[in-house]
C-alpha positions in Angstrom: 0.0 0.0 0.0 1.3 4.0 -0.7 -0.1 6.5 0.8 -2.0 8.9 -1.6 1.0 11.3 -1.2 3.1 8.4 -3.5 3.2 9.7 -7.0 3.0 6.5 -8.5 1.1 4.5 -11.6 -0.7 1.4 -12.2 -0.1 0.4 -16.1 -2.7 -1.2 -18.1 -2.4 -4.9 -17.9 -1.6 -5.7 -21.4 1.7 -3.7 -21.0 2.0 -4.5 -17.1 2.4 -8.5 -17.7 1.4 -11.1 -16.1 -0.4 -9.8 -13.0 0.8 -12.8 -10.3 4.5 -12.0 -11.0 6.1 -8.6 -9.9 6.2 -6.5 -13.7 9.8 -5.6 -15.4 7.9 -2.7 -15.2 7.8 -1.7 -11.5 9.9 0.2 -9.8 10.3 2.4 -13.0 9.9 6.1 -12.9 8.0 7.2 -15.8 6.6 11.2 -16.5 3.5 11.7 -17.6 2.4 14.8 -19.5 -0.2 16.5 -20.0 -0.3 19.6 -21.7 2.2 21.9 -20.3 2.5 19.9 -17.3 4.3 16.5 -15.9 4.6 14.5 -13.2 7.3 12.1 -12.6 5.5 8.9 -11.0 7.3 5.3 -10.1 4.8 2.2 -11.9 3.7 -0.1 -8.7 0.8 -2.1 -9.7 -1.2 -3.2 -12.5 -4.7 -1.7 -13.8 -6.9 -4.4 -14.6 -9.9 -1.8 -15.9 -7.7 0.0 -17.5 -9.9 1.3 -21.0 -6.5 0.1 -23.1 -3.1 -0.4 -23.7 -2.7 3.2 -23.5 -3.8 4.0 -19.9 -2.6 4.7 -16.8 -4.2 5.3 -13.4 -2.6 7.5 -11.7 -2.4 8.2 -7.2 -4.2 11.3 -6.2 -0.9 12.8 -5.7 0.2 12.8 -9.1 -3.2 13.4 -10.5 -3.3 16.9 -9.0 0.0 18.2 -10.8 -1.6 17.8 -13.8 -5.5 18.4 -13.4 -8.2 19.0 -10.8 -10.1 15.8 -9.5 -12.8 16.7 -10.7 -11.2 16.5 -14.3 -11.2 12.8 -13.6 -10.4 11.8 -17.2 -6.9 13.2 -19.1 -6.9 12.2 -22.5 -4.1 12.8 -25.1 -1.3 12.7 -23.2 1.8 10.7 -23.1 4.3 9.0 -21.2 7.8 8.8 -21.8 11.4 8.2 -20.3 12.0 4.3 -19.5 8.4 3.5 -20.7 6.8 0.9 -21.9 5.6 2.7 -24.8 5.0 6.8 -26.3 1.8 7.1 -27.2 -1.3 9.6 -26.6 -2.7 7.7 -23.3 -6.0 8.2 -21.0 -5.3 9.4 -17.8 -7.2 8.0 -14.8 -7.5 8.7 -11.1 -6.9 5.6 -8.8 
């Protein structure tokens, strides 16, 4: 468990792996952008109901540097640095 202070990621579970062993994913810090702004976040889990391969749920912590809660949804963003992928991605709140 992280506290909601964590700024950390759950990846969709198509790019996550196999969900019962420990991703070559995790521990990875990743940014995620959005717009003008970013967040540098660290991927600790997997998103089973995730919409796609390109989403991300992200801890209310990391949410918050890029949009309100109430936003709820970030689409057309990306994620970069040692990801998994660079594509436009939906941005949800976990």
């Amino acid at each position: 468990m992280h506290p909601d202070t964590d700024h950390i990621a759950a990846l969709d579970t198509r790019v996550y792996g196999n969900t019962s062993v420990k991703s070559k994913y995790c521990g990875q810090k990743i940014r995620v952008s959005a717009g003008d702004k970013h967040v540098d976040v660290v991927v600790a889990d997997a998103c089973p109901t995730c919409d796609n391969a390109s989403s991300v749920d992200l801890s209310l912590s990391a949410f918050q540097v890029l949009a309100t809660l109430e936003t709820g949804l970030i689409e057309d963003s990306k994620y970069s640095r040692e990801s998994p992928c660079l594509s436009p991605l939906k941005i949800l709140l976990i």
